[in-house]
C-alpha positions as CSV (number, residue, x, y, z in Angstrom):
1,X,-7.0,-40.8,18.9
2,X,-4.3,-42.9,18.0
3,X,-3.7,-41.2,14.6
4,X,-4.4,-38.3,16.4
5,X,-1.0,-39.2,18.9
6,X,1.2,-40.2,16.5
7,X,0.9,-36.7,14.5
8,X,1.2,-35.3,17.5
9,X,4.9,-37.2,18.4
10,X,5.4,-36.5,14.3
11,X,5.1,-32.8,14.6
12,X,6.9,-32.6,18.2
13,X,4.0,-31.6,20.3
14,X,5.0,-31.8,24.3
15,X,4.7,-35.5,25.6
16,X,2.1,-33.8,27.9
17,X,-0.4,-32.8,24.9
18,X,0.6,-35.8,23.0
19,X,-0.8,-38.0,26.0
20,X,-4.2,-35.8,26.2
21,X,-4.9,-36.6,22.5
22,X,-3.4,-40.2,21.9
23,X,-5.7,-41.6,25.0
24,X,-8.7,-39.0,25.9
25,X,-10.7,-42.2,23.8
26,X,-9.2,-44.1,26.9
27,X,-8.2,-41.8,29.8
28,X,-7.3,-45.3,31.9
29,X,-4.1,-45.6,30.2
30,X,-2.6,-42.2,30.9
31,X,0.2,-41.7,32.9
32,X,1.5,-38.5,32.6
33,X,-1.6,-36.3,32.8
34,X,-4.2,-38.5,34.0
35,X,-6.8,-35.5,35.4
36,X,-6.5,-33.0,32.0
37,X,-6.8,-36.4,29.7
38,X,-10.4,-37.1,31.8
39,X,-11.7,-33.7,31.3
40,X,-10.7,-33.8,27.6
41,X,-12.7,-37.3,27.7
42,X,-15.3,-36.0,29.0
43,X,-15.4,-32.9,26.8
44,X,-15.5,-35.1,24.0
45,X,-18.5,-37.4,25.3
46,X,-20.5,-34.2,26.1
47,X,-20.0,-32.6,22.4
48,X,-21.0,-36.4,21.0
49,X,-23.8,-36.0,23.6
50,X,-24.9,-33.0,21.5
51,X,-24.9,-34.4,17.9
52,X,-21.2,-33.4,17.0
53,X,-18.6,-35.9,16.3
54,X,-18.5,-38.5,14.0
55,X,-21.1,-38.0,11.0
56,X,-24.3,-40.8,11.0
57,X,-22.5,-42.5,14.8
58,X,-25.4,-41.8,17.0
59,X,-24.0,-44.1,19.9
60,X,-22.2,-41.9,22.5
61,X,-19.9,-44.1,24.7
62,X,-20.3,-43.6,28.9
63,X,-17.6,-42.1,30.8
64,X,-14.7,-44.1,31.4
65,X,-15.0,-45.2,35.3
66,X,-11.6,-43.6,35.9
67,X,-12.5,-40.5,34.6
68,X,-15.2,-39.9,37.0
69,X,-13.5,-41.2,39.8
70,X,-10.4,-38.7,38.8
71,X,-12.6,-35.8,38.1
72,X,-14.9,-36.1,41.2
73,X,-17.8,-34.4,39.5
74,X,-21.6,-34.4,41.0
75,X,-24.5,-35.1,39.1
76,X,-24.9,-31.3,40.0
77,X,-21.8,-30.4,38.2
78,X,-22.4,-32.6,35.8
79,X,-26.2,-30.7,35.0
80,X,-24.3,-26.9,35.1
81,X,-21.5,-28.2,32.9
82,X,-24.2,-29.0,30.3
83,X,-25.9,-26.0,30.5
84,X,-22.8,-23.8,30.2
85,X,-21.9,-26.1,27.1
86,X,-25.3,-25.6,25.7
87,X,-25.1,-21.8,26.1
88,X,-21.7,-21.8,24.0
89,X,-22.3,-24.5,21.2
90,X,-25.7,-21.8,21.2
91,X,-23.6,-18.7,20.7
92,X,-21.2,-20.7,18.2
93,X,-24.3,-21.8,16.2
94,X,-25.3,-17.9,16.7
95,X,-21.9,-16.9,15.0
96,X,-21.3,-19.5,12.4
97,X,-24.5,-18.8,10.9
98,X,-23.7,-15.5,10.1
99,X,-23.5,-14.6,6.6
């Protein structure tokens, strides 16, 4: 994520993005877009969730106390956000697996 920010500063992305990228590993320390960093965070905790990330790194970290706090989501929220991911990484495995 830090690599990830200072690319983004490199190649002039908007402070805005560069902030989502450079802390959505740690959504605490944004300042600028606090709420879009979280759901990035927790987009990215949800896909490790699922077995995509980083190659043989079965640990998948919690979500940051902030996050949840800032994104106000219900363990029923939670469950359908899930299931809508697992419908979509389902019809992206459909498509990619086309020859």
């Amino acid at each position: 994520a830090d690599a990830g920010g200072w690319i983004a500063q490199k190649w002039h992305f908007p402070p805005a993005l560069t902030e989502i990228i450079e802390y959505h590993h740690k959504p605490h320390l944004a300042r600028q877009v606090p709420v879009p960093t979280a759901v990035v965070h927790l987009a990215d905790i949800l896909v490790r969730a699922r077995g995509f990330g980083f190659a043989d790194d079965p640990f998948v970290p919690a979500i940051h106390p902030q996050a949840w706090e800032l994104l106000k989501l219900s363990e029923g929220d939670l469950e359908v956000i899930l299931r809508e991911l697992d419908e979509s990484l389902e019809v992206a495995g459909d498509f990619l697996a086309l020859e």
